[in-house]
Structure formats: structure tokens, C-alpha cells
C-alpha positions as CSV (number, residue, x, y, z in Angstrom):
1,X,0.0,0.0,0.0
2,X,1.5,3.6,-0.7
3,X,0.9,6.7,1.2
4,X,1.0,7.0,5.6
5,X,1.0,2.9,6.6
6,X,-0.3,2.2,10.1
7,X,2.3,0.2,11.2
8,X,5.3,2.9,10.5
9,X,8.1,1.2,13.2
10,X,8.5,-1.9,11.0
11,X,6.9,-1.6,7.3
12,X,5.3,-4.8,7.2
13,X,3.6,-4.0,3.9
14,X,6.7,-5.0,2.3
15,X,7.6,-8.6,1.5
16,X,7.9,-10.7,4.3
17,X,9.4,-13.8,4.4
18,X,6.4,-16.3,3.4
19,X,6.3,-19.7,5.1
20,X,6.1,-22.6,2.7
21,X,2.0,-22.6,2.4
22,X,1.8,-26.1,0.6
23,X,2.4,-27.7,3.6
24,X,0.1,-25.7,6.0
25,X,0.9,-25.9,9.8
26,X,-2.6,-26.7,11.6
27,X,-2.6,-27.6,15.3
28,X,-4.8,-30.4,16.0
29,X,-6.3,-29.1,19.1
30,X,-6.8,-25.7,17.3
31,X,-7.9,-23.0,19.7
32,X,-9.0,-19.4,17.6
33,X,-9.2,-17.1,21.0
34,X,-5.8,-18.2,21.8
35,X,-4.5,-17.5,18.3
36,X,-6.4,-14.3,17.8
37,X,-4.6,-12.9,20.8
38,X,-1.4,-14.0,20.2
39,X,-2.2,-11.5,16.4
40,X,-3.5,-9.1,18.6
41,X,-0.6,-8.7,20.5
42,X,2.0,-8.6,17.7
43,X,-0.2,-6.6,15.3
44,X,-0.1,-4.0,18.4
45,X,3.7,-4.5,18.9
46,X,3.7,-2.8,15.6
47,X,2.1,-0.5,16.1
48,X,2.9,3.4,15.3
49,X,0.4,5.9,17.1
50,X,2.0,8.9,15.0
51,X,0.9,7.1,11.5
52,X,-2.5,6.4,13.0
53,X,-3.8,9.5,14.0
54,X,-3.3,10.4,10.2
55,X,-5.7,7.6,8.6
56,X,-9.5,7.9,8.4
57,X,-11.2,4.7,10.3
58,X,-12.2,3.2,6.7
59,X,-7.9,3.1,5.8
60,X,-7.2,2.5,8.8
61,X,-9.0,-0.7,8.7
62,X,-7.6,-1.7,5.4
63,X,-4.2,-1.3,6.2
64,X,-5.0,-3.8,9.6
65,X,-6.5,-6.1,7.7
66,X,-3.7,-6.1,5.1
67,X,-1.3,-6.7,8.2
68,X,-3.0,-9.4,9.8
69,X,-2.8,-11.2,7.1
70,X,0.6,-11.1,6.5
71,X,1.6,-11.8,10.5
72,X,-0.8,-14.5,10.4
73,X,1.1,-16.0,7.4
74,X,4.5,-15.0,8.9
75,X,3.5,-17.2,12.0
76,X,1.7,-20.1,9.9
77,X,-1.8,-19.5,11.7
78,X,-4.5,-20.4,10.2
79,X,-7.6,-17.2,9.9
80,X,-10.1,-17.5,7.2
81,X,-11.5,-14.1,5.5
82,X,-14.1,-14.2,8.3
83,X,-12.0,-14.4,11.2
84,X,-9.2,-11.9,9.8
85,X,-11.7,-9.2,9.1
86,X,-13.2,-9.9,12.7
87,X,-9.8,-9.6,14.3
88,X,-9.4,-6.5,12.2
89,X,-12.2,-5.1,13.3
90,X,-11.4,-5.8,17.1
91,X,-7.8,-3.8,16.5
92,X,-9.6,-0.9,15.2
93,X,-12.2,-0.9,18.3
94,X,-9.2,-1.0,20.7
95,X,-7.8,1.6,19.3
96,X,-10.4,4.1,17.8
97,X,-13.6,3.1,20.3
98,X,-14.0,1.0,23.4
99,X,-12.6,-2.6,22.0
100,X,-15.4,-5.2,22.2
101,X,-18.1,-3.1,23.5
102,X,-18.0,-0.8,20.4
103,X,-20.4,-2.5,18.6
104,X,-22.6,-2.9,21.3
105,X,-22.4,1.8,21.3
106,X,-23.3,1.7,17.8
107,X,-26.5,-0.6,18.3
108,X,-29.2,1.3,18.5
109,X,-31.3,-0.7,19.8
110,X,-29.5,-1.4,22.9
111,X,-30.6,1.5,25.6
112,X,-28.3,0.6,28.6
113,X,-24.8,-1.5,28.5
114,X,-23.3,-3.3,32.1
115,X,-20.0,-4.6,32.0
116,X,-19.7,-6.7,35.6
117,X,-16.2,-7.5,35.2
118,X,-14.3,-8.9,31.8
119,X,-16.0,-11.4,30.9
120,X,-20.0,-10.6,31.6
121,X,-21.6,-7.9,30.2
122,X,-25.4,-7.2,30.0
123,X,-27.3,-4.9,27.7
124,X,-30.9,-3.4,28.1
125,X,-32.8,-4.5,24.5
126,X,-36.4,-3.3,24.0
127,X,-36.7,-3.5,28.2
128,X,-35.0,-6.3,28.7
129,X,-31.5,-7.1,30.2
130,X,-29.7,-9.7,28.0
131,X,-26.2,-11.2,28.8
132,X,-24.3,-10.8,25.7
133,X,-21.6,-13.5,24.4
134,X,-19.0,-9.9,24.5
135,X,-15.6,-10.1,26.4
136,X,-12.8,-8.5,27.2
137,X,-9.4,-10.0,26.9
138,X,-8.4,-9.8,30.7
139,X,-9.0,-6.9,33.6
140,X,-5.6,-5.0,32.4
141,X,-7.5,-4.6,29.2
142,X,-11.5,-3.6,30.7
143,X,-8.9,-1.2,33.4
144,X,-7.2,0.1,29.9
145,X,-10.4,0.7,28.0
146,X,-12.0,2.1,31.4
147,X,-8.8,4.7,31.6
148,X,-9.3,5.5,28.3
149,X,-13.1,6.9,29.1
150,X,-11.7,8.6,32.1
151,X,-8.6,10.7,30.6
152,X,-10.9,11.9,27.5
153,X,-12.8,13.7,29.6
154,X,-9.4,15.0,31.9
155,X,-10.3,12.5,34.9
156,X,-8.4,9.8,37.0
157,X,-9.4,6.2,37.6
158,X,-7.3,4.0,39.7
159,X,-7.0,2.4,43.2
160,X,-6.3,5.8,45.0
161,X,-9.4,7.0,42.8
162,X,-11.6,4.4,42.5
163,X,-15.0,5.9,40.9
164,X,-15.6,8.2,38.2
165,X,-18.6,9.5,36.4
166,X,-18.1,10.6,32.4
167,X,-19.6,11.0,29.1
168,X,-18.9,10.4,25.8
169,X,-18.0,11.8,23.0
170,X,-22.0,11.0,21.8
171,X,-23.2,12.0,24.8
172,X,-23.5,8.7,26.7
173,X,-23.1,8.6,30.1
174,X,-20.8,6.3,32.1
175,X,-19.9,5.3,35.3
176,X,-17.2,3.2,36.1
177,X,-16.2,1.5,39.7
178,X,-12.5,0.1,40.2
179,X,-10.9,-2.3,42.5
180,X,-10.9,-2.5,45.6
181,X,-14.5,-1.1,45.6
182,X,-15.2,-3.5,42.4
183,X,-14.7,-6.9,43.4
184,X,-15.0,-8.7,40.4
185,X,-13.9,-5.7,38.0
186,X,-13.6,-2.8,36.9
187,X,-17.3,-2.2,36.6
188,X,-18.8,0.5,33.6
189,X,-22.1,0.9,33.1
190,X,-23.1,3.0,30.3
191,X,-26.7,4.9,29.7
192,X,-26.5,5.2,25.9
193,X,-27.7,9.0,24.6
194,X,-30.5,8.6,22.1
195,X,-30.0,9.2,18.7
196,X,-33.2,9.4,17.9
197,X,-35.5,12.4,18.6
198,X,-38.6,11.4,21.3
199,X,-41.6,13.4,20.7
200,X,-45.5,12.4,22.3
201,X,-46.1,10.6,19.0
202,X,-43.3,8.5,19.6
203,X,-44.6,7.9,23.0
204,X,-48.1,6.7,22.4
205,X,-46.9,4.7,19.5
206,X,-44.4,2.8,22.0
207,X,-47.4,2.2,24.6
208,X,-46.0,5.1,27.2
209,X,-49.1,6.5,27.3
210,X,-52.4,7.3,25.7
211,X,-52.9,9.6,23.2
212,X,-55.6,11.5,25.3
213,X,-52.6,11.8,28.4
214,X,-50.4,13.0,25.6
215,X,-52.6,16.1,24.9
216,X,-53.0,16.9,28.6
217,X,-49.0,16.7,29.0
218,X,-48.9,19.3,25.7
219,X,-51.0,21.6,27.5
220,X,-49.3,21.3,30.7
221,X,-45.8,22.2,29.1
222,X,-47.7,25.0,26.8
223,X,-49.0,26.9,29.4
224,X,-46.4,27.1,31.6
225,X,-46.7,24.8,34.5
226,X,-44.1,23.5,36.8
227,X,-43.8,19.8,36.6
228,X,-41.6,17.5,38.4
229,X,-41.1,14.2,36.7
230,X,-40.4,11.6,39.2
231,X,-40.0,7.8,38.6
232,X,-37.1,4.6,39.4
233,X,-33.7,4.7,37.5
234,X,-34.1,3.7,34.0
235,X,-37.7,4.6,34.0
236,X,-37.5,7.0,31.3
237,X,-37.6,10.2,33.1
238,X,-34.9,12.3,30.6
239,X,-36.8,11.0,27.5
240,X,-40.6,12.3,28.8
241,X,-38.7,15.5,29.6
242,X,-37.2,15.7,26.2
243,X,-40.7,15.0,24.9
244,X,-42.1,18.5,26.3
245,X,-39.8,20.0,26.1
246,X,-40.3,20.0,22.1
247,X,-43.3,22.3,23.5
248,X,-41.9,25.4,24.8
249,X,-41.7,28.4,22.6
250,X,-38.6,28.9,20.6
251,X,-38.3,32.4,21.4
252,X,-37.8,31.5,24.9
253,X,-34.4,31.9,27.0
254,X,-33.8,28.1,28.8
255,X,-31.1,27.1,31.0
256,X,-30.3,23.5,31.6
257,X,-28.4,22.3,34.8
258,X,-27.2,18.5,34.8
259,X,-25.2,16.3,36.1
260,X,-24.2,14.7,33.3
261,X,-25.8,16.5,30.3
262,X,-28.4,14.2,28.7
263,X,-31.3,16.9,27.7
264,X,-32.0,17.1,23.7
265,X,-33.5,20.6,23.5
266,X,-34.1,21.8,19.7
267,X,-35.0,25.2,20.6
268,X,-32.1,28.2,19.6
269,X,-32.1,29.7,22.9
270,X,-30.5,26.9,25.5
271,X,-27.9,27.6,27.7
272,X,-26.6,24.5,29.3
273,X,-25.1,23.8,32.5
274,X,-22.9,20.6,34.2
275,X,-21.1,19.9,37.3
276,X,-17.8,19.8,37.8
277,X,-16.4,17.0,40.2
278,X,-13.2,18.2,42.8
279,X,-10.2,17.6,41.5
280,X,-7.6,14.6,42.7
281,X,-6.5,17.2,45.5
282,X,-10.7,17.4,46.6
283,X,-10.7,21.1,45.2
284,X,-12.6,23.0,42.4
285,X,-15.8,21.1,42.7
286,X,-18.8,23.0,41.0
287,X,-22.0,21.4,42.6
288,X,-26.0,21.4,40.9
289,X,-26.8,23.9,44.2
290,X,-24.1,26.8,42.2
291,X,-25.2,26.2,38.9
292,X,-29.0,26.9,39.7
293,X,-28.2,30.0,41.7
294,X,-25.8,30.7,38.8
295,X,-28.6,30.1,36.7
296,X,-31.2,32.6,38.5
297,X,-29.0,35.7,37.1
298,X,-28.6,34.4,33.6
299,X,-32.3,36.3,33.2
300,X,-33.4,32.7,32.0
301,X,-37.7,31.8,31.0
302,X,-37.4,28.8,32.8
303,X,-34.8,26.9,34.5
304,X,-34.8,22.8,33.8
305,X,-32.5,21.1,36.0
306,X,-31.9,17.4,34.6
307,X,-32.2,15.5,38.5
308,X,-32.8,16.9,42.0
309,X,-30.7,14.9,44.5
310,X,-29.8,17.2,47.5
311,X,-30.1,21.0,48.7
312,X,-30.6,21.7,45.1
313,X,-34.0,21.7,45.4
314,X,-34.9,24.8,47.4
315,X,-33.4,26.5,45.3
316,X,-35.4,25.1,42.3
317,X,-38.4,26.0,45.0
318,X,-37.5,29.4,44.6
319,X,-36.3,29.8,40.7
320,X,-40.5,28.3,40.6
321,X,-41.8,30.4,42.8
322,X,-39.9,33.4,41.5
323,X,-41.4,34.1,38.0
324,X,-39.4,31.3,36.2
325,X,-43.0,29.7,35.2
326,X,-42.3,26.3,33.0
327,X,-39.3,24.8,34.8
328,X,-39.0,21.2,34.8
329,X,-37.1,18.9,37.0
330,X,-36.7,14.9,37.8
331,X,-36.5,13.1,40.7
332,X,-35.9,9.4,41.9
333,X,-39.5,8.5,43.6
334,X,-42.1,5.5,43.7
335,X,-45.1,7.3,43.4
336,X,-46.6,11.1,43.0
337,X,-47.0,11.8,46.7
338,X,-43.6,10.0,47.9
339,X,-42.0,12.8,45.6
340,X,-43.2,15.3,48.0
341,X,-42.0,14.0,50.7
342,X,-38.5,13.5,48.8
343,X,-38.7,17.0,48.2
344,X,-39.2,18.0,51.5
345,X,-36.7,16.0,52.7
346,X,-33.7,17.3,50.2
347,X,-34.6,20.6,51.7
348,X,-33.8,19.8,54.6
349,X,-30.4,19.0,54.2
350,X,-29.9,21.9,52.3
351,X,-29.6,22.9,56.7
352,X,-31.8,25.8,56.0
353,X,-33.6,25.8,59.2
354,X,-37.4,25.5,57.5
355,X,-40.0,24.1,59.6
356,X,-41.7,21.2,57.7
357,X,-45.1,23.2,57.4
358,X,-42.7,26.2,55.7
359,X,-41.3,23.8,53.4
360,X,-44.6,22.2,52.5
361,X,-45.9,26.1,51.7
362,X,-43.2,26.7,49.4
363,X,-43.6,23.5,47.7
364,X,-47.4,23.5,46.7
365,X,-46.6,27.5,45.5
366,X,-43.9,26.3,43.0
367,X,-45.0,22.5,41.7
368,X,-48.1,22.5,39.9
369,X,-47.6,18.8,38.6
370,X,-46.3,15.8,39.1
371,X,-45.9,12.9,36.6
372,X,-44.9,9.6,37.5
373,X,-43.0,7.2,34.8
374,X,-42.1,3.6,35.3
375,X,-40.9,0.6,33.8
376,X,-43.2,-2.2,33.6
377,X,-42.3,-5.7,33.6
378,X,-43.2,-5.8,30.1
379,X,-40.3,-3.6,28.8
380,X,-42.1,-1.0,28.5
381,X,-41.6,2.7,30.3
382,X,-45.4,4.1,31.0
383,X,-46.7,7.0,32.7
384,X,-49.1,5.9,35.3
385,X,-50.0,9.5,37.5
386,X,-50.1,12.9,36.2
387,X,-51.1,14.6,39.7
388,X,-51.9,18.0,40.7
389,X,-50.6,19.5,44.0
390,X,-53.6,21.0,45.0
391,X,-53.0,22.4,48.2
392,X,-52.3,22.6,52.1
393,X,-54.5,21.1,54.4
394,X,-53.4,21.2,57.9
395,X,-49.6,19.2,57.3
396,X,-50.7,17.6,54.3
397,X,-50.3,18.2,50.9
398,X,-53.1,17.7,49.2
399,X,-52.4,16.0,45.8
400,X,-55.3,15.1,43.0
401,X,-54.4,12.3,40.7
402,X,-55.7,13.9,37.0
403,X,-54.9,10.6,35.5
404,X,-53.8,7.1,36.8
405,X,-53.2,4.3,35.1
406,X,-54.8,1.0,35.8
407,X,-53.6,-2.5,34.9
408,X,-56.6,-5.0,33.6
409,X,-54.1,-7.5,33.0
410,X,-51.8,-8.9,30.5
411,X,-52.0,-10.3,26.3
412,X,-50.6,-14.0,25.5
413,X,-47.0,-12.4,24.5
414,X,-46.7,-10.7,28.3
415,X,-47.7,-7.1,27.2
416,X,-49.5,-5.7,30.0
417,X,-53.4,-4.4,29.5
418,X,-54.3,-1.5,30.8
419,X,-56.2,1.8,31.1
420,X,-56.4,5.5,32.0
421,X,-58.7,6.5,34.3
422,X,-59.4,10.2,34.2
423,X,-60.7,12.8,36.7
424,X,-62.7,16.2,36.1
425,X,-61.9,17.8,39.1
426,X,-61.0,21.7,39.0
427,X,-57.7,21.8,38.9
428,X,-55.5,24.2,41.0
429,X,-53.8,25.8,38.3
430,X,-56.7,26.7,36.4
431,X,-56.6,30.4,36.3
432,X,-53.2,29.6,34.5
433,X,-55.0,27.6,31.2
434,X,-57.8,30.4,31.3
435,X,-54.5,33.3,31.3
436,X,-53.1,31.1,28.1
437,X,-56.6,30.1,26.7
438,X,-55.6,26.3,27.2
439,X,-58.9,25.8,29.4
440,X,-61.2,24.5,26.7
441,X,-58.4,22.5,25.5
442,X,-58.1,21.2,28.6
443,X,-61.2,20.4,29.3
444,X,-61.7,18.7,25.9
445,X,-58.2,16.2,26.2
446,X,-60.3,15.7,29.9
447,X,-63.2,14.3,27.4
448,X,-65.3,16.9,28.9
């Protein structure tokens, strides 16, 4: 081949010395995995990081292939077109991606990918966890692979700093746990970032919801409400958010606070937000709590902060309850009314010195609703409560459940049955749908 080779230290495109091929060497116990490594580890002797960085992925691959076939000859091992090409393709994973879980990335399909260790990793497919037949070589090459994540993103992973949370380059998000925390080791898990854009339509199509509690989220998001989307990891919290947020008016000014950014806002207008973890030396650490205040003099519309986990979320009381109408947040809970408590709770260790009933005032003035997702045995992520904080009565907070969903069973293929059952009640925030004329619409997605 002419031009930049891959393998500059020793040009191996040139003639090689070619065993004599009439007589082929073939082991009787032949064992591929053991042969495939030992081209894997001479192809990578080879190798010249200088020349690489110059290829596209495409030449790249053709000039590995090329070489694997003439190492394979050099050492009278026996590959077919099928195995060479495979083997190829495993060189260019380890060195342009993240070695055999590359394909698994580029999978669509796959939502959620769990590496327990080199040799078992689990994917979520359509809702369901699958082991996979993927492994890694060893540990030292799941600890390379893991270190690689890491440093992209200008973070440290070893014993002295065994956690780390990152994000790819697609957006993905990744956590990865080292020994000695990781017995069985390193651990990643990755929550793949969607490719594909989520709207309602989407939603009802996939059985999240109907398309009568579609129309009465649209509403909610076009006039202006504050929701809180609360639900179990995996549940589908970030997508439903993506979903209305599609709805808010593009000449709007948003600002997004995350963790670990995962919101797909289209409008023109979105300042985005993320933490920043302390350094090795435990300095520099940006938390969610700085962003939002941070956030408050950016003269934003409304204020979406991806998750609510700690003393965060009095101050997402107060961005509500302060003329930022529309904001959105999510939070880990198993129903509508064990959000409020969460809520309440995360306030109080902001150490702010509230009494519970202050808390509880400042909570049913900023959240007007509640939406609960989760994921059903079936696979399938479904809303099940769209709830309206209503009020104060005495201590409580007085919630009304606008829609709830209601399992009548299940099909022959395990689908679950179920319906939506629907209440007329005045809602608290009506004078807000009469202020955006969204009342009739309203009452008409009630079936009124």
C-alpha cells in the first residue's frame, strides 16, 4: 500500500518472508481465542500511534486487515476471511472506540450497557437485560479501556481514585467503579444518549401512554406549569422531559443544569449547564446547588435542572416560585405523593432551618404537577400518574391524581393491558389555562 502505513516502526507492507504454504501448519487441538490474541498482541507491537492519527477509520482498517494477514502468514496461523476481518475489526475498536463493546455503542437498539467484570456484560434490548456472548481479553485490558473513558474527559481512575462518572464523546453517560470497591472488575455501566428524537407521537406509539394523556402533558408544558417528573432509574424520566420540552416556545431563553448532560433541547435559545467534580487534590468542585443560583442571574424563562438529589432543590423551589413559570425537573421516587415527601426531605439538608409546614408552603406554590413514569415488567416505560398539587390542608399536601393508570391484565406475548382513568376535578392551576386560553383545551383532552 502507498501513502501513511499504520504500522510505521517496522513496514510490514513489504515482503515478508512467506512460510512454505503447501504444507500448512494446523494444530490439532486448534484453539482461535488463543491464536487471535497472540495477532493481537503482535499486530499491536507494531504499532505506530504517529501514522494512525493520520488515517480515516475506513484506511485504517484496510491497512490492519492487510497486516493481519501477512503476520498470520509470517506465523503459519490459520484465519479465514471471516475471522481476519473480525480480528481486524477488534484492532480498530481498541484503538479508535471501546474494543469489544464498540459494537454494542453503535447498536441502536440497545438503551443501557453493564460490564460486571471482563467477561459478563449485560445490555438493556427493548426492556430487557440480555447477557451478551461480548468479552474482554483480561482486567488489564477492561482497566485500559476504562482509563481511556476517564482521561478523555481530563479524569483519573485507579485504586487511589476508584469511581468516576463521564460521558462520551456521543453523549452517553458512564460510570465506572474500580478495584478495591469492584470486586469482580472494573465495573462501567453505560446509559447510551438517544439518537433518535422522542416526541408524544413517539410515545403513544411505543405504549408510554395514551394519546388522550399525551394532549393533557402538551397543555401542561404550553402553558407554563411546573412539573416535576419523578420515577425509578431507567424509567425514562430524561426522555418524557425531552418530549415536552419540544413544546416550549422557541423564542424562549432556557437554561439546563445537569449532572451529566443528557437533555435534547431543539430550541435556539439553551444555555446548558454541568457539574464539575473536585479535583484529585478534593478542590474545584462545581456542585448542581451553584449552577442553579448561577442560573437565576442568567435572566433565563425557565430553568430545567436534569435531576434533583440534595439541597438543590430549594433552590429550584425558589427559581418556581420566583417568576421562572415552565421549569422542569426529575426526581428518583415510587409514586406522586412520595415525591413530596423527597422534596421535602432534600430541603432539609440543604440545613436551612425551614420548619416542615414552611417547606410544605413553598412547595405547593412552586409545583403545579407531578408525573410519574415507570418501567413495567413488560419492557415498557409508562406514565401511570399525572397529579396535581392541589393544596395545604393542615400538614398535608393535598395532591389530585388527574390521570392514573390501571392495569386490567396482561396479552398472550406478556404485554400488560391497561387503562387510563381520568378525573374532572378543577384543577388548582386553572386560572393559568384560562391566562393562556388552554382551558377549553383542557377540558376537551379531559373528554369533557
Amino acid at each position: 500500500m502507498n501513502g501513511t502505513r499504520a504500522f510505521g516502526k517496522k513496514n510490514l507492507g513489504a515482503a515478508v518472508e512467506q512460510p512454505n504454504l503447501a504444507t500448512p501448519v494446523k494444530a490439532q487441538n486448534f484453539d482461535y481465542a488463543a491464536q487471535a490474541a497472540e495477532l493481537h498482541s503482535a499486530c499491536l507491537e507494531k504499532l505506530d500511534p504517529a501514522a494512525i492519527n493520520k488515517l480515516s477509520p475506513d484506511r485504517l482498517m484496510a491497512e490492519i486487515e492487510h497486516v493481519v494477514n501477512e503476520i498470520a502468514n509470517e506465523k503459519r496461523i490459520q484465519l479465514n476471511a471471516k475471522e481476519q476481518k473480525s480480528l481486524a475489526n477488534d484492532l480498530v475498536n481498541d484503538m479508535l472506540g471501546l474494543g469489544p463493546i464498540q459494537p454494542l455503542l453503535d447498536d441502536d437498539q440497545i438503551t443501557d450497557i453493564m460490564v460486571n467484570g471482563p467477561f459478563k456484560i449485560f445490555v438493556e434490548r427493548q426492556g430487557a437485560l440480555i447477557e451478551t456472548d461480548v468479552n474482554f481479553r483480561n482486567k488489564k485490558h477492561l482497566m485500559a479501556v476504562s482509563q481511556r473513558i476517564a482521561s478523555a474527559v481530563g479524569r483519573r481512575i485507579d485504586e487511589s481514585s476508584p469511581t468516576v462518572d463521564a460521558r462520551l464523546s456521543d453523549g452517553s453517560r458512564v460510570n465506572i467503579v474500580f478495584p478495591p470497591l469492584a470486586l469482580d472488575g472494573p465495573y462501567l455501566s453505560i446509559r447510551k444518549f438517544s439518537k433518535k428524537s422522542i416526541d408524544f407521537k413517539s410515545i403513544v406509539e411505543n405504549d408510554g401512554c395514551s394519546q388522550q394523556v399525551s394532549k393533557i402533558l402538551e397543555i401542561s408544558a404550553k402553558c407554563r406549569l411546573n412539573v416535576i417528573i419523578s420515577g425509578g432509574t431507567g424509567s425514562g424520566k430524561t426522555t418524557l422531559m425531552n418530549a415536552m420540552s419540544k413544546l416550549i416556545d422557541r423564542g424562549e431563553r432556557v437554561v439546563t443544569v445537569e449532572d451529566a448532560a443528557e437533555l435534547q433541547f431543539q430550541q435556539p435559545h439553551v444555555v446548558r449547564l454541568e457539574t464539575r467534580p473536585p479535583s484529585i487534590e478534593g478542590t474545584g468542585e462545581i456542585t448542581q446547588r451553584d449552577l442553579v443560583r448561577n442560573a437565576l442571574r442568567m435572566r433565563p424563562d425557565r430553568i430545567i435542572i436534569g435531576e434533583v438529589r440534595g439541597g438543590e432543590a430549594f433552590d429550584m423551589l425558589q427559581a418556581m416560585n420566583t417568576g421562572h413559570d415552565g421549569s422542569m425537573s426529575t426526581i428518583h421516587a415510587n409514586n406522586t405523593r412520595e415525591a413530596i415527601t423527597r422534596i421535602e426531605n432534600m430541603v432539609q439538608m440543604g440545613n436551612l432551618g425551614l420548619s416542615p409546614q414552611a417547606i410544605r408552603s413553598q412547595i405547593i406554590g412552586a409545583v403545579d404537577l407531578l408525573v410519574q413514569i415507570e418501567r413495567h415488567r413488560d419492557g415498557v416505560r409508562r406514565i401511570v400518574q399525572v397529579t396535581d398539587v392541589s393544596g395545604l390542608e393542615g400538614d398535608i399536601v393535598v395532591l389530585n391524581d388527574v390521570v392514573s393508570f390501571v392495569m386490567d391484565g396482561e396479552r398472550h406475548d406478556g404485554h400488560i393491558k391497561g387503562s387510563y382513568k381520568i378525573s374532572r376535578t378543577k384543577t388548582s392551576f386553572h386560572n393559568k389555562l384560562r391566562y393562556f386560553q388552554l382551558d377549553k383545551s383542557w377540558n376537551a383532552a379531559l373528554g369533557e
